[in-house]
C-alpha positions in Angstrom: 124.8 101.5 78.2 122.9 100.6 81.3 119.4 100.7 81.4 117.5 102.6 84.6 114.4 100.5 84.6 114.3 97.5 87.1 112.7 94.2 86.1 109.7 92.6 88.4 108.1 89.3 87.7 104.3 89.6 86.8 102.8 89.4 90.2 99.1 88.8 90.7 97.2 91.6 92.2 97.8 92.1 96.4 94.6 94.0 97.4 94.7 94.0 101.1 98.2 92.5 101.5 100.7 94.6 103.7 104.4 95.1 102.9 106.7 97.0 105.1 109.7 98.3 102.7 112.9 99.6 105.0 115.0 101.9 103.2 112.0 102.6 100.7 112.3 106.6 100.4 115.1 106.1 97.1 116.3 103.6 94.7 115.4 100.1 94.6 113.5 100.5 98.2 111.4 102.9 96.5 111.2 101.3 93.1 109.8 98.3 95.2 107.2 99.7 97.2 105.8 101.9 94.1 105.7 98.5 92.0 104.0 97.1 95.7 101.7 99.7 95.5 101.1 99.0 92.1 99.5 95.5 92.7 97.0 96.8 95.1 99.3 96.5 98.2 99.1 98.6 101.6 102.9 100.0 101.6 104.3 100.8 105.1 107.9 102.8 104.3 109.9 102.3 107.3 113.0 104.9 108.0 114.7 107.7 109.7 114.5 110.3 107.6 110.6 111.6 108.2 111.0 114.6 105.3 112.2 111.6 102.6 109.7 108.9 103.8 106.5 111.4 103.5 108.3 112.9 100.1 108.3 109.0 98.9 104.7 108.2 100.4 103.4 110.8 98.7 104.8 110.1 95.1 103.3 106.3 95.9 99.9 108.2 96.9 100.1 110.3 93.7 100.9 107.4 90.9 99.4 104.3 92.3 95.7 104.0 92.4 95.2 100.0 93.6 97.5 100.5 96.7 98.0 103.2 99.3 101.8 104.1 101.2 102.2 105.8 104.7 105.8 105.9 106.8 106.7 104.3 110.0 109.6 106.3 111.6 112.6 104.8 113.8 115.7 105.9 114.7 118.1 103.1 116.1 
């Protein structure tokens, strides 16, 4: 049976680092930036779907207490 749980590598703490995470409002995108978050890391969730990427930013805001998450919108 499959396991749901994704592996990172310890990581040292990020504080004050930037990521931008495209395609981070499900899944692994998300996984990622939450874990991002995690480590102290200022998450930037780029997309085209506003309603998902503020859904997803908030869930970061709510869970991760070193780190912070906002959206960037785009539509190409």
């Amino acid at each position: 049976m499959a396991s749901s749980h994704i592996l990172f590598l310890a990581l040292p703490k990020q504080k004050g680092r930037v990521a931008i995470v495209t395609g981070g409002t499900r899944g692994m995108g998300f996984e990622t930036a939450r874990h991002l978050a995690s480590l102290g890391m200022h998450v930037i969730i780029a997309g085209n779907e506003p309603e998902e990427g503020a859904a997803a930013v908030s869930r970061i805001n709510e869970e991760c207490y070193e780190g912070k998450g906002n959206q960037l919108n785009y539509k190409l």
